[in-house]
C-alpha positions in Angstrom: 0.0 0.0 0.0 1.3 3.4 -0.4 1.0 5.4 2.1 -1.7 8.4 1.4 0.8 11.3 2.9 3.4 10.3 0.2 0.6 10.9 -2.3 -0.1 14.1 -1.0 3.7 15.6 -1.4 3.6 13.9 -4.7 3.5 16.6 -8.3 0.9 16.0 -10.5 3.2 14.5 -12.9 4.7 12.2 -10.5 1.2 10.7 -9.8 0.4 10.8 -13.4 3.5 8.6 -14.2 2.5 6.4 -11.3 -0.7 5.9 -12.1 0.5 4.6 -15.9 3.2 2.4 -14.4 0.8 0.9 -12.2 -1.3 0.3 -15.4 1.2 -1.5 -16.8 1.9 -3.7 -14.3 -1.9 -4.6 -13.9 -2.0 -5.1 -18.0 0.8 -7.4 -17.6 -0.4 -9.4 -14.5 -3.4 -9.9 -16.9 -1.6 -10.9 -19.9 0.7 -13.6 -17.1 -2.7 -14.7 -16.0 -4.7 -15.0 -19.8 -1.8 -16.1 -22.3 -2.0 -19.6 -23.3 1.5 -19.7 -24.1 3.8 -20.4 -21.3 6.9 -18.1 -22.9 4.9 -15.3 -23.6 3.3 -15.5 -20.1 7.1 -15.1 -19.1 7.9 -12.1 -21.0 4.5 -10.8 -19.3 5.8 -11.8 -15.7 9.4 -9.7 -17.3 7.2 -7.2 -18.0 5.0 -6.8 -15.0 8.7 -6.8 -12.9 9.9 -4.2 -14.5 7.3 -1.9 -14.0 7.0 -2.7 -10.1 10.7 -1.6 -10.2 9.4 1.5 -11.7 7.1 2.0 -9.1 9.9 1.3 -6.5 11.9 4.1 -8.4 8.6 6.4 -8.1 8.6 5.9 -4.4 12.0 6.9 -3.8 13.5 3.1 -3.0 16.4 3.0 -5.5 18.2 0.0 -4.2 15.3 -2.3 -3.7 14.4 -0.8 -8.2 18.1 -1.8 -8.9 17.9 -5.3 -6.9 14.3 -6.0 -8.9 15.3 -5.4 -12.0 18.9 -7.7 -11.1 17.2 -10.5 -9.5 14.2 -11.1 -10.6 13.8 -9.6 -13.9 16.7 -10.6 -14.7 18.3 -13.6 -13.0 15.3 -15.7 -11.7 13.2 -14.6 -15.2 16.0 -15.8 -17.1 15.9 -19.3 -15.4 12.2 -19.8 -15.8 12.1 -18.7 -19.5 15.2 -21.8 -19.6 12.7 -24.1 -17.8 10.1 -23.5 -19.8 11.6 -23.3 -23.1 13.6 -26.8 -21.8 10.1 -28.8 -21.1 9.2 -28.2 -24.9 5.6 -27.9 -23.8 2.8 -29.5 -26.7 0.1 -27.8 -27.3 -1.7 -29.5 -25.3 -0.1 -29.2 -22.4 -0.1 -25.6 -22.8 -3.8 -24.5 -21.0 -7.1 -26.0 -21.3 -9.6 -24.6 -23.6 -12.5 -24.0 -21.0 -13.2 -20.7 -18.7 -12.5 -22.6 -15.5 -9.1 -21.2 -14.9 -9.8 -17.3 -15.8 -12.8 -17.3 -13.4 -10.7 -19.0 -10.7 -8.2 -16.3 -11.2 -11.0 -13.6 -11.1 -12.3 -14.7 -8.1 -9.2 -14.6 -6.1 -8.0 -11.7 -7.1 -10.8 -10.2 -5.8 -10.4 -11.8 -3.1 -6.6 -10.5 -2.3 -8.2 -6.9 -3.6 -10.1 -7.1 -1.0 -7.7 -8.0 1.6 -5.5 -5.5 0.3 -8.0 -3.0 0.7 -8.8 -4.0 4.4 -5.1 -4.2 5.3 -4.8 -0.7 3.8 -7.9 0.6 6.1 -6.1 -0.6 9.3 -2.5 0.8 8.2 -1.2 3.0 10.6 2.3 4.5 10.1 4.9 4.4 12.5 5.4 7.1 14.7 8.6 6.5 16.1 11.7 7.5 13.5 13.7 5.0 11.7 16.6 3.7 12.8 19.7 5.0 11.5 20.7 3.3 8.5 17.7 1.5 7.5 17.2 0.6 4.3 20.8 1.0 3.2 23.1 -1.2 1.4 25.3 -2.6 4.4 22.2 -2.6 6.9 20.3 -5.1 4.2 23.8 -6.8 3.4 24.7 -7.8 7.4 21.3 -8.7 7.5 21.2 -11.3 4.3 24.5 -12.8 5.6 24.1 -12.3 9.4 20.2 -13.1 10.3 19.0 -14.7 6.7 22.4 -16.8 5.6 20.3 -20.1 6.1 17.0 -19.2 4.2 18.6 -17.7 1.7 20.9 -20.7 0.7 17.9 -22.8 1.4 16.2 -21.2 -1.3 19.5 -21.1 -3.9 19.2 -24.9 -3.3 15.5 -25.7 -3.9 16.1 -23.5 -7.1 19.2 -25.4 -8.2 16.9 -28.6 -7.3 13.9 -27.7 -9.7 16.2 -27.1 -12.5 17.6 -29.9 -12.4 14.2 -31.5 -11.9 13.1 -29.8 -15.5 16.4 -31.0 -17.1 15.4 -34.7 -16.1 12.0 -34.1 -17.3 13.2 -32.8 -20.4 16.0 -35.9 -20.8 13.0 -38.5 -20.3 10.9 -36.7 -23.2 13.5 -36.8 -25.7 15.4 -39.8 -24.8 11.1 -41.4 -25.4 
């Protein structure tokens, strides 16, 4: 949620870019959603992350723009477009032809707009000041390494784990 009192020191302009970027990001959560092919659905997902780092860059958090644009829309994007583009999905295998899954997506996305909405009734912001340093580079770095070392190569591995799961999926198809 973005919080109303940023808004209000916000130009005109500013909120006029920000409410296009946010359009775009909607259009291409849509088009991730509707597409029937899974590459294209990527390049949509590329698309939608970019423009959230846009919307970081709007909001004044530069490092956490940079670090979107690296990692996800770059790094993690880049391995899923692999996957999928290893799997060599049939056309079949691609989406089913009836309205089951767009209406399934409809209805919970309403349903996290709604939660959304009632999370952003109850926000309150902090009163107390920030801590010195938050939000920098070498506060979020001792934190990765210090606090979140174990998650964080948790996660390297289950990634390294599902590619490897796709190449062996991949091996059986065309070794069959």
């Amino acid at each position: 949620m973005i919080p109303l009192a940023l808004l209000g020191a916000m130009t005109s302009l500013q909120t006029i870019v920000l409410g296009l970027i946010a359009l775009v990001a909607i259009i291409a959560a849509l088009g991730v959603v509707l597409h029937r092919n899974p590459v294209v659905q990527g390049l949509f997902l590329v698309l939608n992350l970019l423009a959230i780092a846009g919307l970081y860059a709007l909001l004044g958090a530069y490092f956490f723009a940079v670090i979107q644009v690296l990692v996800y829309a770059g790094a993690v994007m880049v391995l899923i477009i692999f996957v999928i583009m290893l799997l060599n999905l049939q056309p079949a295998a691609r989406g089913g032809s009836g309205l089951t899954p767009v209406f399934f997506a409809f209805v919970l996305g309403l349903a996290l707009v709604s939660l959304l909405v009632r999370a952003g009734r109850s926000f309150a912001p902090p009163e107390a000041a920030l801590a010195e340093g938050f939000g920098s580079v070498a506060q979020m770095g001792s934190s990765l390494f210090m606090g979140y070392f174990y998650p964080f190569e948790v996660i390297s591995l289950a990634l390294v784990a599902a590619m490897a799961g796709a190449i062996l999926f991949a091996k059986r198809d065309l070794e069959g």
